[in-house]
Each structure stands twice: as structure tokens, then as C-alpha cells.
N, C-alpha and C positions, 0 to 999 in steps of 0.2 A: 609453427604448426602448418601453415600457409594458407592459401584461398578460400581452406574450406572450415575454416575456424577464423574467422572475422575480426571474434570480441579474444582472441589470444592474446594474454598480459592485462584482459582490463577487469576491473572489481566490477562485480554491482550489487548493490544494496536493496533486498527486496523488504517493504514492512508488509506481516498479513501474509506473511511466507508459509504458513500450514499446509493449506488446503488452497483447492478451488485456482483462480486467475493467479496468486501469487505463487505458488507451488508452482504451476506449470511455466510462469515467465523463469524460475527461477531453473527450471529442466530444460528448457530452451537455449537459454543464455549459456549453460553450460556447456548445452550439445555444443553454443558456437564455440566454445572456447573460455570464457570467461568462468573467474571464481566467485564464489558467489558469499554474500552476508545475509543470512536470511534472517527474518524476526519475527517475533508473536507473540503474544500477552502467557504464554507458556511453552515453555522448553519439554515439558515433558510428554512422554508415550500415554495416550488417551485408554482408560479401561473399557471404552465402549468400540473401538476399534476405528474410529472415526481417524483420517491424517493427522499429523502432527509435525512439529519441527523435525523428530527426531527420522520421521519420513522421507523431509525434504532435503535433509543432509545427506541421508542415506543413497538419495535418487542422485542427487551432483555429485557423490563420491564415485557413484559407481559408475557415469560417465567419465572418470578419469579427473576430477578439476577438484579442487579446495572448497573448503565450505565451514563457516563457523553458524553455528544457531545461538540466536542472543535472545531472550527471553524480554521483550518491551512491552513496557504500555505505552503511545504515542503520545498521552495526552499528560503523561508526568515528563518534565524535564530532567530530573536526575537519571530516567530511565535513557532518554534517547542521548543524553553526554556520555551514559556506559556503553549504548550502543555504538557509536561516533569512537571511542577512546577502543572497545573491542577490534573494530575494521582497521581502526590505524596502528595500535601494535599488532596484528596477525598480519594484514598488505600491504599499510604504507600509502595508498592511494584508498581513492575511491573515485569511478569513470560514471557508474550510469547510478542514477538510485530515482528508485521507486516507491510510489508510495501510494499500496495499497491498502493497508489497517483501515477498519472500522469497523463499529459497535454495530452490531446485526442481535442485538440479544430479541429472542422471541416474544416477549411480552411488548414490548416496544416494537418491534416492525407491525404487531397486528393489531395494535392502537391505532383509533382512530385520533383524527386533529384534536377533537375536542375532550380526547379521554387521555392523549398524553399527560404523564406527570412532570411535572417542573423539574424534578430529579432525574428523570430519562431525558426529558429534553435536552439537562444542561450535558449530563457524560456522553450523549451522542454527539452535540456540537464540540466537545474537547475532542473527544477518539478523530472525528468524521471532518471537522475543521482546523482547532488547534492545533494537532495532532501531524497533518502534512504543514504547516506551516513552521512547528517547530522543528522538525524532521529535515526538511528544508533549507530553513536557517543553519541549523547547527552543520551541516556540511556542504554548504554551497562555498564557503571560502577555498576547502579541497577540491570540490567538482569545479569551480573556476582557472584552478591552477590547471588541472587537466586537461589535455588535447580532446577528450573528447566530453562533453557538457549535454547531457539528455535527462529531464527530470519529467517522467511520465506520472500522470494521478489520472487516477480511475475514478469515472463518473457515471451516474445514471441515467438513462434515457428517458427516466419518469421527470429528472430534473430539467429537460427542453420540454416534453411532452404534457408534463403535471399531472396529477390524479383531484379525484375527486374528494373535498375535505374533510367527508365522514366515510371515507372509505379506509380498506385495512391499507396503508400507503405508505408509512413510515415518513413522515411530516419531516422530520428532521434532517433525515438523508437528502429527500430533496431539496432542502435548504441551503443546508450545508454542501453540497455537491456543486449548485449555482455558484455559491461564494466561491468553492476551489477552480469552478473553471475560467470563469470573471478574476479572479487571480494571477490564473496562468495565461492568462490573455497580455494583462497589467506588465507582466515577468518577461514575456518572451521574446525582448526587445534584447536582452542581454545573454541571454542564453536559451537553447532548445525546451522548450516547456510545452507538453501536449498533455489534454486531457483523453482519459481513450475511455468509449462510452459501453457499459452493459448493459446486455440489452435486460426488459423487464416483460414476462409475457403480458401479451393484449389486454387483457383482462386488468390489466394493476394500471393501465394506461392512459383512461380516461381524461379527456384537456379539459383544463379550467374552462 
């Protein structure tokens, strides 16, 4: 394709592929060339008209490149081996993967520290931590055989910055966000690992 398509011949693997930062990495990557895996805790067309996978497919078709939508939860293991087993009979490879997924459910981001439940807690740390770890694991053996090794995770600026602990802040996130990046620090001695940070209006931002 040449110069002006970069990622030409290379997969990338988006989780959190709906909407929002993974949708658009995922229309990016295409425009440069590359086909794309996208994923999300559902496959299907939303009745309230909000994005969806079936969106995100739609958008990398229609730049011209391949594109499989796989319906994952990050924090079930069965789910991310179908997604792993999906990429490698459709491409055969996988170059870049990303990993955006997590638990943003409303009730829990507008919990305060002390009103979080042990229930929300824990499926935010599966989604928001086990989640790119297991994602990770399961195809770093592939992304190591490839020429090219780039594992991006998405973090929040409230998790350098902190909020305040009875504030609406979503406690978890930014726990879990610290552990992914102190992770990818631990990782990136062996291959390309960057955390890429969203920003959080001023207002949610308050330091410890």
C-alpha cells in the first residue's frame, strides 16, 4: 500500500472497541492500513442508539481493511481464549493489541470510597485490572513472535493526580489504573509497553 499506510499487513487487537478512545484507535489504525479485532462485553446493535461493535466494524470496513467483532468480557478467561482463538483463525497474527476494557458502570463511578460495595469493587478490579493482564498474557506469546510488539493500556490522570476519598471518583479505577501502569513499567524491559493517560475534568481531580 506504501508510505501512506504504515500498519499495512499488521492486526491490531482493540478490547473496549464500541465507543469512545477504542473505536476511534480502532478507525485510526485502519485509516493507516491495518485490520482490525475489535471487542466488547457485546456484539450487538444498542436500542438506544448509543455505538456499538457493530458500528466499529462497520467504520474499518468502510475504510477498506478487515475487521472481526468478538463479543468479550475481559475479566472471564474463557471469553479472552475465544477472543485469542477468533484473531488467530480469521489473521494468523496479531502486531499491536490494546487494551482498553473497563467497568465504567454508573452506580459505581458515582460511589463515593466509603459507599463502594465489595461487589463493585471486586468486578471493577477483574474488568479494570485482571482483565488487561489476562488479555496480555493470553497473546503476548504471538505479539513476541512479531516484528512489531506494542501493548498500549489506557490510564487515568486521576490515578497520578488522586481525588478526594469521599468524592464521586470511582476509587477503583484509580487503583487499578496505578497497578496497570506500575505493570507496564515492570513489562517494558521486554517489549514496547506504554500506558496512554485520559485526561479527567478539573473538577474530579483533586490531590490527595
Amino acid at each position: 500500500m506504501g508510505s501512506d499506510y504504515p500498519l499495512d499487513g499488521k492486526v491490531g487487537v482493540i478490547t473496549g472497541a464500541s465507543s469512545g478512545i477504542g473505536k476511534a484507535a480502532a478507525l485510526c489504525w485502519a485509516a493507516l492500513g491495518a485490520d482490525i479485532v475489535a471487542s466488547a462485553r457485546s456484539d450487538a446493535p444498542r436500542a438506544d442508539g448509543y455505538p456499538s461493535l457493530v458500528d466499529t466494524r462497520q467504520g474499518v470496513e468502510d475504510l477498506g481493511r478487515r475487521c472481526i467483532a468478538v463479543k468479550t468480557d475481559v475479566s472471564k478467561a474463557a471469553d479472552v481464549a475465544q477472543l485469542y482463538k477468533a484473531t488467530i483463525d480469521m489473521f494468523g497474527q496479531v502486531d499491536i493489541l490494546m487494551n482498553n476494557a473497563a467497568a465504567l458502570e454508573p452506580d459505581a463511578m458515582n460511589a463515593s470510597f466509603a459507599d463502594m460495595t465489595l461487589e463493585s469493587w471486586r468486578y471493577q478490579i477483574d474488568v479494570n485490572l485482571t482483565g488487561p493482564w489476562l488479555v496480555t498474557k493470553t497473546f503476548l506469546p504471538t505479539l513476541m513472535a512479531a516484528n512489531t510488539k506494542s501493548l498500549p493500556s489506557m490510564a487515568d490522570r486521576s490515578a497520578v493526580v488522586g481525588t478526594s476519598l469521599g468524592a464521586s471518583s470511582n476509587p477503583t479505577a484509580n487503583c487499578s489504573r496505578i497497578i496497570v501502569m506500575e505493570r507496564r513499567r515492570s513489562s517494558s524491559m521486554s517489549y514496547r509497553a506504554t500506558s496512554v493517560m485520559r485526561g479527567v475534568p478539573p473538577s474530579r481531580s483533586n490531590a490527595w
